[in-house]
N, CA, C and O atoms as a GROMACS GRO file, in nm:
protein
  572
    1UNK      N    1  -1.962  -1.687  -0.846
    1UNK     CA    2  -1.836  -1.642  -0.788
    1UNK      C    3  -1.863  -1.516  -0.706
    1UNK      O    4  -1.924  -1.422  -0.756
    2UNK      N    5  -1.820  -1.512  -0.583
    2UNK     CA    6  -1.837  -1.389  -0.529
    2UNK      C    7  -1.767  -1.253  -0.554
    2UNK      O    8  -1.657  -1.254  -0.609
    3UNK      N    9  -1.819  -1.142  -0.519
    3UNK     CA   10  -1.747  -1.038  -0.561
    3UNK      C   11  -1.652  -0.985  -0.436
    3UNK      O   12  -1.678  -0.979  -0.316
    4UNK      N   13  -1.520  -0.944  -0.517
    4UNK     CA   14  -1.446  -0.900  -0.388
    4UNK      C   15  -1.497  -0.783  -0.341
    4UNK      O   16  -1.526  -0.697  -0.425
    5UNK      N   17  -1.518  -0.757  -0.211
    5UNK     CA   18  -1.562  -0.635  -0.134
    5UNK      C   19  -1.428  -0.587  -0.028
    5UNK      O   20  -1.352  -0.664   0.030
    6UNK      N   21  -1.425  -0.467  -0.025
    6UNK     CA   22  -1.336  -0.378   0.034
    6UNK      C   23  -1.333  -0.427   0.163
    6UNK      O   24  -1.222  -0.414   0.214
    7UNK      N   25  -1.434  -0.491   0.248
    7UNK     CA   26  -1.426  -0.540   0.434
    7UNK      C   27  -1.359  -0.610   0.424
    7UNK      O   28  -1.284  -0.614   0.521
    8UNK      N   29  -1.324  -0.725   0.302
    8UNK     CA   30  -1.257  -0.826   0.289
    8UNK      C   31  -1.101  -0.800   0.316
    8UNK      O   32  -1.051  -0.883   0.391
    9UNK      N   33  -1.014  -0.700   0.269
    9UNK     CA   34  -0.897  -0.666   0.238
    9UNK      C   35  -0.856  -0.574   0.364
    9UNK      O   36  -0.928  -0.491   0.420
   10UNK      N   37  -0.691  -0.616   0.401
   10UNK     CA   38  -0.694  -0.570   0.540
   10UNK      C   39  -0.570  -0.519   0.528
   10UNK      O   40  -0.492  -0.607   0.491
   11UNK      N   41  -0.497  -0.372   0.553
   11UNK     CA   42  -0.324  -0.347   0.573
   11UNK      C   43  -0.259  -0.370   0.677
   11UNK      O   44  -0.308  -0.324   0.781
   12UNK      N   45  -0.172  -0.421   0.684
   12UNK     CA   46  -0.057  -0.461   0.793
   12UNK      C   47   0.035  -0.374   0.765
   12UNK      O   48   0.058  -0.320   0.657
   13UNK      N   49   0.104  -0.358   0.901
   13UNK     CA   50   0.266  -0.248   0.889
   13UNK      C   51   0.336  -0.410   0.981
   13UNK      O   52   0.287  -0.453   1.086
   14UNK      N   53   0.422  -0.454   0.928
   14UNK     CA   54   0.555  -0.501   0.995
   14UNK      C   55   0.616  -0.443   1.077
   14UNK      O   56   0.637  -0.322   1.072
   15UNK      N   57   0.673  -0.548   1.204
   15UNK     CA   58   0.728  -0.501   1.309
   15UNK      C   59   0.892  -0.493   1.287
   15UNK      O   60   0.957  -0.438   1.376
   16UNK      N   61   0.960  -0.547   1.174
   16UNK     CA   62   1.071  -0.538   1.101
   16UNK      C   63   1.186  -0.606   1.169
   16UNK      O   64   1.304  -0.580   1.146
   17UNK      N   65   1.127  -0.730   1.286
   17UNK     CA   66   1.171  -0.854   1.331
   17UNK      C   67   1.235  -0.949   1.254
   17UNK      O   68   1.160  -1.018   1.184
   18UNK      N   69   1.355  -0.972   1.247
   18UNK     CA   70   1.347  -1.109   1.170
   18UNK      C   71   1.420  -1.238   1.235
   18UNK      O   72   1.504  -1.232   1.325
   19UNK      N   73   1.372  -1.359   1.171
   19UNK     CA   74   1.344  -1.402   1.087
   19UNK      C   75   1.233  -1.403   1.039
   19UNK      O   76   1.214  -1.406   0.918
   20UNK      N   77   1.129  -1.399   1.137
   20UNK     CA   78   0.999  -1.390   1.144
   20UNK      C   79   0.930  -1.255   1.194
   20UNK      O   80   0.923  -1.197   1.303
   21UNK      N   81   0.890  -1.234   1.088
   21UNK     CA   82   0.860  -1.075   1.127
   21UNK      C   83   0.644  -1.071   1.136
   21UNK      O   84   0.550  -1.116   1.070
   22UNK      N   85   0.663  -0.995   1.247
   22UNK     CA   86   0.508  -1.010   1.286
   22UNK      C   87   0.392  -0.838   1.212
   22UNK      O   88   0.423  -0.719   1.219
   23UNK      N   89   0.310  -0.878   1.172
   23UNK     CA   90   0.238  -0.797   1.138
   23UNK      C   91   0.092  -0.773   1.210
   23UNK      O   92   0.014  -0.862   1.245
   24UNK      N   93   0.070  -0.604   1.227
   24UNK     CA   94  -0.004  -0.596   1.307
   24UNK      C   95  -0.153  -0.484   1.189
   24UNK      O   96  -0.123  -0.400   1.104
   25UNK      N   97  -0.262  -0.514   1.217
   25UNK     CA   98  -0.284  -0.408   1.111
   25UNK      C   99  -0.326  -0.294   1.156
   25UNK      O  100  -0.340  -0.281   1.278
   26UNK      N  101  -0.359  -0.169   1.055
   26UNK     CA  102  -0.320  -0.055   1.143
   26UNK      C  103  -0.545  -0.022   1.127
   26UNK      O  104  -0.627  -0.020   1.035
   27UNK      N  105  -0.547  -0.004   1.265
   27UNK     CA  106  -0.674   0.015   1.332
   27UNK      C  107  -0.758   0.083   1.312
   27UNK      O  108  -0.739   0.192   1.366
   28UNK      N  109  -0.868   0.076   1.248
   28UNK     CA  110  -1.001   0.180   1.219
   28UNK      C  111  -0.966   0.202   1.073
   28UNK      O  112  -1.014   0.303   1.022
   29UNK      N  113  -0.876   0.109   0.984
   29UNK     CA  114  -0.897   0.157   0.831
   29UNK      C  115  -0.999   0.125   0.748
   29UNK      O  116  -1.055   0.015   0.741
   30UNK      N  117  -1.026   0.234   0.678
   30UNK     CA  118  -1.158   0.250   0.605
   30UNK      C  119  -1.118   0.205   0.486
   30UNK      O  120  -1.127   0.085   0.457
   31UNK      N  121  -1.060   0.316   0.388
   31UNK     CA  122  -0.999   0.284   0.258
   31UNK      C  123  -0.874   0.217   0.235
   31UNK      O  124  -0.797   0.200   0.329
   32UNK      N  125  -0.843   0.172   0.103
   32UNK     CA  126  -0.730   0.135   0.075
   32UNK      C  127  -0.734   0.144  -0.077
   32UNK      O  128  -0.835   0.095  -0.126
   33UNK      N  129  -0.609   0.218  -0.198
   33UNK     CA  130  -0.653   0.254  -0.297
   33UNK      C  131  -0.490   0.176  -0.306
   33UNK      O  132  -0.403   0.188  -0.220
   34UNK      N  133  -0.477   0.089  -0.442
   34UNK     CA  134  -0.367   0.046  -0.486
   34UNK      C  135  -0.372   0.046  -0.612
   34UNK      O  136  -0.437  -0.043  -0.667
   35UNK      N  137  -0.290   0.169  -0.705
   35UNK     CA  138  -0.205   0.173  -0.808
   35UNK      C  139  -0.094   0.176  -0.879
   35UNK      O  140   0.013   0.234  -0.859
   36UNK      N  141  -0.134   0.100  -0.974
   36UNK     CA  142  -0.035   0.040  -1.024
   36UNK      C  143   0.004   0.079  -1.155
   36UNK      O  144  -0.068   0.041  -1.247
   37UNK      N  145   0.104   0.147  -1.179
   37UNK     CA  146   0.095   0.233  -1.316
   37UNK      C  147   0.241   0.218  -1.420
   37UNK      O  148   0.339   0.185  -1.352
   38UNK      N  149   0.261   0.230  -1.516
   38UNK     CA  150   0.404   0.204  -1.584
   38UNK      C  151   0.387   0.355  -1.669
   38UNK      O  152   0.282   0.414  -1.692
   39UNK      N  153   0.533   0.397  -1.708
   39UNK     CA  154   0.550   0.546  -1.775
   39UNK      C  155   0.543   0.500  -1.936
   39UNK      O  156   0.606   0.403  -1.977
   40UNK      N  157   0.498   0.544  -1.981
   40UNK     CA  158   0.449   0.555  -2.120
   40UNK      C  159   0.564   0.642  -2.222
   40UNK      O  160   0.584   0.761  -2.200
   41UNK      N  161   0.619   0.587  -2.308
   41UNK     CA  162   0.718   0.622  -2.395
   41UNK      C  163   0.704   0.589  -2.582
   41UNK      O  164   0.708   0.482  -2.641
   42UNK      N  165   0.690   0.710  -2.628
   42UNK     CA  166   0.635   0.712  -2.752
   42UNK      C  167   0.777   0.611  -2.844
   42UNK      O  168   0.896   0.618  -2.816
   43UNK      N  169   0.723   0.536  -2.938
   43UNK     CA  170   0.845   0.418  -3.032
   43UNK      C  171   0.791   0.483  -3.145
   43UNK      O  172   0.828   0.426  -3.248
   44UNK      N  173   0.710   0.592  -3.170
   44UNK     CA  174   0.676   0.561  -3.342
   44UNK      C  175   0.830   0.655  -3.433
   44UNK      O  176   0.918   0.720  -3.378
   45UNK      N  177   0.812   0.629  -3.568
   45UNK     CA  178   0.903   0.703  -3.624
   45UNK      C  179   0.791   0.695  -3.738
   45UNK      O  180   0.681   0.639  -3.743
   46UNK      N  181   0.911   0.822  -3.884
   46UNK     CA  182   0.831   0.834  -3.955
   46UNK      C  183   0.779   0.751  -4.085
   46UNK      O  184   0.726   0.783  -4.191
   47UNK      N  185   0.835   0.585  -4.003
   47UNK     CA  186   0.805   0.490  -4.085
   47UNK      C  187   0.651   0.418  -4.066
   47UNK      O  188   0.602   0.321  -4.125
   48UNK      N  189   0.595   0.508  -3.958
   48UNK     CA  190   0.489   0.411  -3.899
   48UNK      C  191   0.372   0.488  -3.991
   48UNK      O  192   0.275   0.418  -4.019
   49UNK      N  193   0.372   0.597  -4.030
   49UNK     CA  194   0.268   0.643  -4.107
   49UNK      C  195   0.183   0.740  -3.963
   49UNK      O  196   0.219   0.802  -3.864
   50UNK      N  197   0.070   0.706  -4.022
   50UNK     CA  198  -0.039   0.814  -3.906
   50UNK      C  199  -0.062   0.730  -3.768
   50UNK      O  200  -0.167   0.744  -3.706
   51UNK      N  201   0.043   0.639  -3.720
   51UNK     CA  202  -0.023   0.536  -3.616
   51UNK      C  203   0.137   0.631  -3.493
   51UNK      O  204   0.247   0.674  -3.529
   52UNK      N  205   0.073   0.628  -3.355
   52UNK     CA  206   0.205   0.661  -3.247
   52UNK      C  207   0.178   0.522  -3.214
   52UNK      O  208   0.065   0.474  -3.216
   53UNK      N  209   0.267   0.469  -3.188
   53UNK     CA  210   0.348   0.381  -3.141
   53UNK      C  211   0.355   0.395  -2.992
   53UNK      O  212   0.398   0.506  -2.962
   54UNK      N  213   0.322   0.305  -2.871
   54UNK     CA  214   0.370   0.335  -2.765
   54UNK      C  215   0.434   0.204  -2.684
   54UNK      O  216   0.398   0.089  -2.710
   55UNK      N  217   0.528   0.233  -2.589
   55UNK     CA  218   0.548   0.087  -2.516
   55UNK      C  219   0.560   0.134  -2.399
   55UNK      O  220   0.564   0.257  -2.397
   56UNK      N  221   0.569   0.084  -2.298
   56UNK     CA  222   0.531   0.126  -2.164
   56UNK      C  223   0.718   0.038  -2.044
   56UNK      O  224   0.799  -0.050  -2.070
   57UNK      N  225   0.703   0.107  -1.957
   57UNK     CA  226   0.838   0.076  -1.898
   57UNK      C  227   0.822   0.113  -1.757
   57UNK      O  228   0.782   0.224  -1.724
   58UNK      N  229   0.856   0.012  -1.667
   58UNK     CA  230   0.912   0.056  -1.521
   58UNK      C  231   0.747   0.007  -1.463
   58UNK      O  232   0.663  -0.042  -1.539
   59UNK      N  233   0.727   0.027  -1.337
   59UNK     CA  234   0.629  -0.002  -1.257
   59UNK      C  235   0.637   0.105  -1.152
   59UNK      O  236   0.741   0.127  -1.090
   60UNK      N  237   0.520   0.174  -1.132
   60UNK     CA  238   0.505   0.274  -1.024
   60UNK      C  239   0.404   0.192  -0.969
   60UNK      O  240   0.321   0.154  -1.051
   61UNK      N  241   0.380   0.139  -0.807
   61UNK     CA  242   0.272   0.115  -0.691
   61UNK      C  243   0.297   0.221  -0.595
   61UNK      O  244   0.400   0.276  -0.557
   62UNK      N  245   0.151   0.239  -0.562
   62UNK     CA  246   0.136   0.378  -0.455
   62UNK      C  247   0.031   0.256  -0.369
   62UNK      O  248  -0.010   0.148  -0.413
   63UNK      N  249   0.011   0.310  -0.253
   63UNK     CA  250  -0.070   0.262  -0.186
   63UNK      C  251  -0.145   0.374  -0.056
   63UNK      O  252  -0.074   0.410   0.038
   64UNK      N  253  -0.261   0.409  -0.065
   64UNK     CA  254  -0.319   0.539  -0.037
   64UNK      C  255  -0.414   0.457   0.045
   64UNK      O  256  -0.460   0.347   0.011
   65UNK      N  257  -0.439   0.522   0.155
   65UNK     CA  258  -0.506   0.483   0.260
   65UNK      C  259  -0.530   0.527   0.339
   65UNK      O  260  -0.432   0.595   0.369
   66UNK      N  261  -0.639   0.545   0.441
   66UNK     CA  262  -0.687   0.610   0.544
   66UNK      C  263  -0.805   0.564   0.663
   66UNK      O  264  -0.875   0.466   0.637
   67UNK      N  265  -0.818   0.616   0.755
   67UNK     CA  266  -0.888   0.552   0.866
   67UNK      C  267  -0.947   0.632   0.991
   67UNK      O  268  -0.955   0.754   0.977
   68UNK      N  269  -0.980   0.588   1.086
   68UNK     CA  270  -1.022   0.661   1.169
   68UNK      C  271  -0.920   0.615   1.316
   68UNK      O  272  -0.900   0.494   1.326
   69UNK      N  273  -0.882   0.671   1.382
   69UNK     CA  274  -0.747   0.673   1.499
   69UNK      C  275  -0.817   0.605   1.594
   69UNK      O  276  -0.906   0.665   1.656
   70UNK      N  277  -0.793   0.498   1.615
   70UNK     CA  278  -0.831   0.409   1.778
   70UNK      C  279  -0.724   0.324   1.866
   70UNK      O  280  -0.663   0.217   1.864
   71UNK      N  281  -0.738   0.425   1.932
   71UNK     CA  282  -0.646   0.406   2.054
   71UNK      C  283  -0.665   0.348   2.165
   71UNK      O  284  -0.776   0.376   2.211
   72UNK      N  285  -0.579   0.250   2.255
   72UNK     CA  286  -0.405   0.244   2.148
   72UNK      C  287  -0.469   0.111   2.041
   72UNK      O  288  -0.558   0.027   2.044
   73UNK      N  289  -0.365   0.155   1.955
   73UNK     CA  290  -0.309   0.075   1.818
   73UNK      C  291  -0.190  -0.006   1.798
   73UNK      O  292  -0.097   0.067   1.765
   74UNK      N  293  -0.159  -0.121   1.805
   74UNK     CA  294  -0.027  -0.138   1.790
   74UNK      C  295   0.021  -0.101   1.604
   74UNK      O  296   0.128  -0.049   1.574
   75UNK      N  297  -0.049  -0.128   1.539
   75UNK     CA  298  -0.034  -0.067   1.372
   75UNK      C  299  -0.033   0.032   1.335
   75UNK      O  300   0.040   0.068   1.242
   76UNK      N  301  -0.162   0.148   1.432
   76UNK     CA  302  -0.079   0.244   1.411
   76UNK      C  303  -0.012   0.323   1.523
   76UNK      O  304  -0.045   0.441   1.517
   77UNK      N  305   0.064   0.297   1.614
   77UNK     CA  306   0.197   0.339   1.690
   77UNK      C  307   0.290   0.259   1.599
   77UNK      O  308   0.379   0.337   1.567
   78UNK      N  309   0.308   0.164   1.554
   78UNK     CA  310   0.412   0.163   1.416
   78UNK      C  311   0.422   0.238   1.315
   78UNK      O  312   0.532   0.261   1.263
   79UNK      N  313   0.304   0.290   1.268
   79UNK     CA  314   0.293   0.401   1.129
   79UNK      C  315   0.368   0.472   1.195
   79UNK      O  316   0.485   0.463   1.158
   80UNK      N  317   0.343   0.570   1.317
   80UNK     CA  318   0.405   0.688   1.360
   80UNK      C  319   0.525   0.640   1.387
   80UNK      O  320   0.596   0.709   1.314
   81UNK      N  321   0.612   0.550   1.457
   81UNK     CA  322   0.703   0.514   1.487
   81UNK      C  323   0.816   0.547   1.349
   81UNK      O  324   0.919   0.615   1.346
   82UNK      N  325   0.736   0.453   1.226
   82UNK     CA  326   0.818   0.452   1.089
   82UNK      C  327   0.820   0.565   1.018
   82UNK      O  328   0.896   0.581   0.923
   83UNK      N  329   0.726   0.663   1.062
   83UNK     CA  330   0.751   0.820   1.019
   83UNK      C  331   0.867   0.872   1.090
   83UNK      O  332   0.966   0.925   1.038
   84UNK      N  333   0.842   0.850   1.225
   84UNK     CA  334   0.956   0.914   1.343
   84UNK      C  335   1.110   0.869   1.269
   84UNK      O  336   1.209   0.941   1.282
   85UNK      N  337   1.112   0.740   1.190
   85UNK     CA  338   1.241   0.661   1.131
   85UNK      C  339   1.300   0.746   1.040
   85UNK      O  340   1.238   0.848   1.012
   86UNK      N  341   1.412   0.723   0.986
   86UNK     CA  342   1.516   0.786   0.893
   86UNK      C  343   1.627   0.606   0.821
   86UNK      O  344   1.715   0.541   0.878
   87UNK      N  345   1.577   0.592   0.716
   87UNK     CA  346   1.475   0.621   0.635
   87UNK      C  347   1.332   0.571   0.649
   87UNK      O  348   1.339   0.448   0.658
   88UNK      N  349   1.186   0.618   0.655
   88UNK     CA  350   1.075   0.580   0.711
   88UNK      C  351   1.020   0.473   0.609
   88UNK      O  352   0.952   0.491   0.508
   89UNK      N  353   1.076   0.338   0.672
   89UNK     CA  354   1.071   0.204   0.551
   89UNK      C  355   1.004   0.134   0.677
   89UNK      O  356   1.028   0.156   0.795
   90UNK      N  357   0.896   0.028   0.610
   90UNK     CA  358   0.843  -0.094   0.698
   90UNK      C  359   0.756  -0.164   0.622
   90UNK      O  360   0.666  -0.096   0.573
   91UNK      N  361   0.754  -0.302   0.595
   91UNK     CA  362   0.697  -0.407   0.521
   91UNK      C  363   0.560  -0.365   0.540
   91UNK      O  364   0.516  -0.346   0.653
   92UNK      N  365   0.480  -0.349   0.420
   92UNK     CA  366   0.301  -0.345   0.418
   92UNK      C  367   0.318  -0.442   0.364
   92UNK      O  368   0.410  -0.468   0.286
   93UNK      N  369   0.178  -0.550   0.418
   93UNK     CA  370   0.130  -0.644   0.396
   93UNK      C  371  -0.013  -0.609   0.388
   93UNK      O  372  -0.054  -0.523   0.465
   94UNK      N  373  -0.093  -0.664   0.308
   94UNK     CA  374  -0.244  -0.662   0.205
   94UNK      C  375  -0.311  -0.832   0.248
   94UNK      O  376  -0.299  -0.919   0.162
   95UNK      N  377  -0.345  -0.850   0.316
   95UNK     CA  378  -0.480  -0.984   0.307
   95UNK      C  379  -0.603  -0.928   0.285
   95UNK      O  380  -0.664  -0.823   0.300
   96UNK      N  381  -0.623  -1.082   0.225
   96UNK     CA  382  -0.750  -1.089   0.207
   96UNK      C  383  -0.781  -1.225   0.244
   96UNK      O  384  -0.767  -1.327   0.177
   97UNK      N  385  -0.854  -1.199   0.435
   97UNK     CA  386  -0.841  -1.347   0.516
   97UNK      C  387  -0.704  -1.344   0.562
   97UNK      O  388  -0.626  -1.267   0.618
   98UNK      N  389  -0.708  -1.466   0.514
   98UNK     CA  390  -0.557  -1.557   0.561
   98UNK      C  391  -0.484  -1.525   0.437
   98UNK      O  392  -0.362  -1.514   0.448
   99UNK      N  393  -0.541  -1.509   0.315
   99UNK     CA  394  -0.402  -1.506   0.214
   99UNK      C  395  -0.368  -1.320   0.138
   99UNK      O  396  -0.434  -1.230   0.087
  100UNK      N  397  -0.220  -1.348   0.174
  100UNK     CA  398  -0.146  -1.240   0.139
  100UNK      C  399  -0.138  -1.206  -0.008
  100UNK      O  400  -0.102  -1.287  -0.093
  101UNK      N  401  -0.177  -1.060  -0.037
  101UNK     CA  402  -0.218  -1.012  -0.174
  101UNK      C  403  -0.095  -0.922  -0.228
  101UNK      O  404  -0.073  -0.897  -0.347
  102UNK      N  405  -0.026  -0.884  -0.126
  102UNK     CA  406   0.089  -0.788  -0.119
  102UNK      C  407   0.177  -0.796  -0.026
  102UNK      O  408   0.123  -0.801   0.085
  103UNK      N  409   0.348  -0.801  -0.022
  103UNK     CA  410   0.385  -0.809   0.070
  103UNK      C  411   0.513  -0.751   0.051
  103UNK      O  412   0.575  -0.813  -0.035
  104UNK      N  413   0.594  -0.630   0.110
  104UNK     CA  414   0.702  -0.608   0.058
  104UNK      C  415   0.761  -0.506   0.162
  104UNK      O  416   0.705  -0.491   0.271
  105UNK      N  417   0.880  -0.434   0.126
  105UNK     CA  418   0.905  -0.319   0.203
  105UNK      C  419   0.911  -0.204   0.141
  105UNK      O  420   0.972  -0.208   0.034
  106UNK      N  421   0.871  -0.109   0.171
  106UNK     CA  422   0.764   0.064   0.172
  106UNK      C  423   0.857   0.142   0.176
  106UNK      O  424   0.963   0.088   0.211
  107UNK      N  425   0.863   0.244   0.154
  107UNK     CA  426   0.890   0.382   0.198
  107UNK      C  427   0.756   0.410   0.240
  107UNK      O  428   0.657   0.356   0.193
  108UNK      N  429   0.757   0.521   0.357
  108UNK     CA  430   0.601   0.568   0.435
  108UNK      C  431   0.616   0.712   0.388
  108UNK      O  432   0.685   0.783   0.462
  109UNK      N  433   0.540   0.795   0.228
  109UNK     CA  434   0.576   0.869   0.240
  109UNK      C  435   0.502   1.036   0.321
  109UNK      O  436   0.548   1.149   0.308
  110UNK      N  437   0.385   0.994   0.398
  110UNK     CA  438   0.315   1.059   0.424
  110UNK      C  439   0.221   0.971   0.558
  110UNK      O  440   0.197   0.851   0.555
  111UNK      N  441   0.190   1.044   0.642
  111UNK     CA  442   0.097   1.015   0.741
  111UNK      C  443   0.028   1.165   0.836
  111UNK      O  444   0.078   1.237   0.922
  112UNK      N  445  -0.106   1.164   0.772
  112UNK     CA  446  -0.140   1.330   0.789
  112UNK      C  447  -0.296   1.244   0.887
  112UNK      O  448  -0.357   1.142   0.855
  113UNK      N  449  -0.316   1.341   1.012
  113UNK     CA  450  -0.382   1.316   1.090
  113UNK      C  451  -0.468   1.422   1.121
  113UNK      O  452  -0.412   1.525   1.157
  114UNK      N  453  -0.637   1.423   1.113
  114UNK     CA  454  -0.716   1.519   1.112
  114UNK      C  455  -0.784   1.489   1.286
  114UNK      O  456  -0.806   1.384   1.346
  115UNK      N  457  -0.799   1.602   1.317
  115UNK     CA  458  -0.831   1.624   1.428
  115UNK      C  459  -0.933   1.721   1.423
  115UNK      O  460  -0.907   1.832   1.470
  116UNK      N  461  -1.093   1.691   1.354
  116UNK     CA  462  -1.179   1.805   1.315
  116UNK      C  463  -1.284   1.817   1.448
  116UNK      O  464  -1.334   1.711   1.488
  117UNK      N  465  -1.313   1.919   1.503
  117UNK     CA  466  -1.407   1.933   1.627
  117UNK      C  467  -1.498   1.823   1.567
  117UNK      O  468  -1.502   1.791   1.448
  118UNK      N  469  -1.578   1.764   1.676
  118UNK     CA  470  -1.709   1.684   1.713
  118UNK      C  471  -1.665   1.572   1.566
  118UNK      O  472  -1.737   1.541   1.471
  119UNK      N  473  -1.566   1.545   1.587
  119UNK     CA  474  -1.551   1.426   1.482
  119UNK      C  475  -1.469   1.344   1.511
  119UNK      O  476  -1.381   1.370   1.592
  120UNK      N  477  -1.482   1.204   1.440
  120UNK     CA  478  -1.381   1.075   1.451
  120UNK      C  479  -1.254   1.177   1.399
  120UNK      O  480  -1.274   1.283   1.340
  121UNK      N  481  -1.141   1.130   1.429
  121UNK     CA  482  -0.972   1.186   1.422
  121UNK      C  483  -0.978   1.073   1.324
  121UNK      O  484  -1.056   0.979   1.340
  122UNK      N  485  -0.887   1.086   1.211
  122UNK     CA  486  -0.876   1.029   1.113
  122UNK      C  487  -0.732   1.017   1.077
  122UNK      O  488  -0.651   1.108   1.095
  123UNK      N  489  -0.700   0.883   1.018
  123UNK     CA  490  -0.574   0.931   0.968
  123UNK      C  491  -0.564   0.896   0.791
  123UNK      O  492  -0.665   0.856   0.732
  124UNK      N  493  -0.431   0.915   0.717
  124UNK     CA  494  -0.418   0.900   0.561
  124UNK      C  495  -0.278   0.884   0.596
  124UNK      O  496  -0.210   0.952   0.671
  125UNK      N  497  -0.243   0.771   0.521
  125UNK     CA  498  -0.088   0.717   0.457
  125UNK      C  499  -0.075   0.725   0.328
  125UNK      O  500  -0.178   0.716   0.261
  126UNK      N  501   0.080   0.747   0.248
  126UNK     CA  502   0.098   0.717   0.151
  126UNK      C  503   0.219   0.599   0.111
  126UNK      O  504   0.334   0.632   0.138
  127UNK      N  505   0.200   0.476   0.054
  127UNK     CA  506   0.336   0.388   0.080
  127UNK      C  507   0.364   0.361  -0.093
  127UNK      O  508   0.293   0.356  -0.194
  128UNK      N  509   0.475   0.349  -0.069
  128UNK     CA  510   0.542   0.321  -0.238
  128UNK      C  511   0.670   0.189  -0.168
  128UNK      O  512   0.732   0.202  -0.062
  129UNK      N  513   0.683   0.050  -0.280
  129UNK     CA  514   0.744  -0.002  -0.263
  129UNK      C  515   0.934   0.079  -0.299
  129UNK      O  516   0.982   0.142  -0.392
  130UNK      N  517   0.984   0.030  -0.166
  130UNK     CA  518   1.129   0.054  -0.129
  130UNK      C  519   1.218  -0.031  -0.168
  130UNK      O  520   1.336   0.001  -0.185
  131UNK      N  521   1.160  -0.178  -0.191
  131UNK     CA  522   1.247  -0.326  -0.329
  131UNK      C  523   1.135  -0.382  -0.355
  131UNK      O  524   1.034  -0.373  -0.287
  132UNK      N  525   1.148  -0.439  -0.450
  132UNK     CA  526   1.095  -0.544  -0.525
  132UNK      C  527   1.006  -0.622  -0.434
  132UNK      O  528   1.062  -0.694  -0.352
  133UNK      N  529   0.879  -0.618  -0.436
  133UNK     CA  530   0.765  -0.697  -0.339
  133UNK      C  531   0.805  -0.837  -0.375
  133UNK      O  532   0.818  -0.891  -0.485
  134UNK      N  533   0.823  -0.892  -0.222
  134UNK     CA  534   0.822  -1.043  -0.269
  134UNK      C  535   0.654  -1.107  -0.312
  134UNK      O  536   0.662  -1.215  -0.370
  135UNK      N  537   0.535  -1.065  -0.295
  135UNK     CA  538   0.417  -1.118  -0.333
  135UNK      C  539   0.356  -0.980  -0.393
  135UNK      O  540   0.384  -0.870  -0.344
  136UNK      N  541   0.286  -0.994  -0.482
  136UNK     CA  542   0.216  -0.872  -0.579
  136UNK      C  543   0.141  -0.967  -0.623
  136UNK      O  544   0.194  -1.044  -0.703
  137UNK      N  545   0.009  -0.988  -0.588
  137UNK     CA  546  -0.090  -1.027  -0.654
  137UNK      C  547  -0.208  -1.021  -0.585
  137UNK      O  548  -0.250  -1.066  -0.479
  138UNK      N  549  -0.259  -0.939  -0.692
  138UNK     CA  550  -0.423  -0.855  -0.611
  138UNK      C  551  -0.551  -0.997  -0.619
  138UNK      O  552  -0.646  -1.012  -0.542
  139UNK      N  553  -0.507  -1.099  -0.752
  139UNK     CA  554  -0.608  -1.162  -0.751
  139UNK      C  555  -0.576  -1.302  -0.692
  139UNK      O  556  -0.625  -1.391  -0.761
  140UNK      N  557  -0.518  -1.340  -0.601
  140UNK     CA  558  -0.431  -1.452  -0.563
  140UNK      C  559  -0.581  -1.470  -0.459
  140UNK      O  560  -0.648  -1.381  -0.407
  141UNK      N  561  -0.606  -1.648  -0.455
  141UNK     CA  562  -0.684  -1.686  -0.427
  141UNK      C  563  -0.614  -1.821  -0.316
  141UNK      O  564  -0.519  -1.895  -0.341
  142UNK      N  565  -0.708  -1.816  -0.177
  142UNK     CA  566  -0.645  -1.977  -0.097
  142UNK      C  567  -0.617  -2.094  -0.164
  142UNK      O  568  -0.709  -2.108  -0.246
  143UNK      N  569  -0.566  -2.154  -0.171
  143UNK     CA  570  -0.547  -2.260  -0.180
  143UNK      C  571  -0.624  -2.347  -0.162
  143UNK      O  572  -0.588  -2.464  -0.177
   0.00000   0.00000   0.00000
């Protein structure tokens, strides 16, 4: 079985068209970090003896990412565009290939752009789902 590798996996920003909404991905990305975390809430009482008790609740996804700026971009003149927005929301989409690993609509809460002498210009996003992703699945395989 092969191993998944990071070249494989690609971010899209939505053009927020519908019915059919087109995705473009955003240009020169390097990384892509997706976590996925739930808040932790202690259940024990003092019937449980020496054991805490925990159960877990809610779903936090972040999606952290960054790249190097190549211009022009149509993905990223959308990042900036959906920053320029109020509220700064736009569908990220996640392939890997042809099949979609993630697909939903964002809040964009960050887009910070380095401009260091004698260097590639870089950029970093931060996206958190804005509803309920219609596709969430990191290990979803073609058909």
């Amino acid at each position: 079985m092969p191993v998944l590798r990071g070249k494989d996996v690609r971010v899209l920003i939505g053009d927020g068209a519908t019915p059919s909404e087109a995705f473009d991905p955003i240009g020169g990305e390097v990384t892509l970090q997706w976590g996925d975390s739930s808040a932790e809430f202690d259940t024990s009482s003092k019937d449980d003896g020496e054991f805490n008790l925990v159960s877990y609740a809610g779903r936090s996804i972040r999606f952290t990412m960054n790249g190097k700026v190549k211009l022009p971009d149509d993905g990223y003149e959308r990042l900036i565009a959906v920053r320029n927005s109020s509220p700064p929301e736009a569908t990220l989409q996640i392939k890997r290939g042809t099949v979609i690993l993630y697909q939903g609509l964002c809040g964009w809460g960050s887009n910070d752009t380095d401009f260091t002498n004698n260097q590639a210009g870089t950029w970093s996003a931060i996206a958190a789902p804005a509803a309920v992703p219609t596709i969430n699945n990191l290990a979803a395989v073609a058909p």
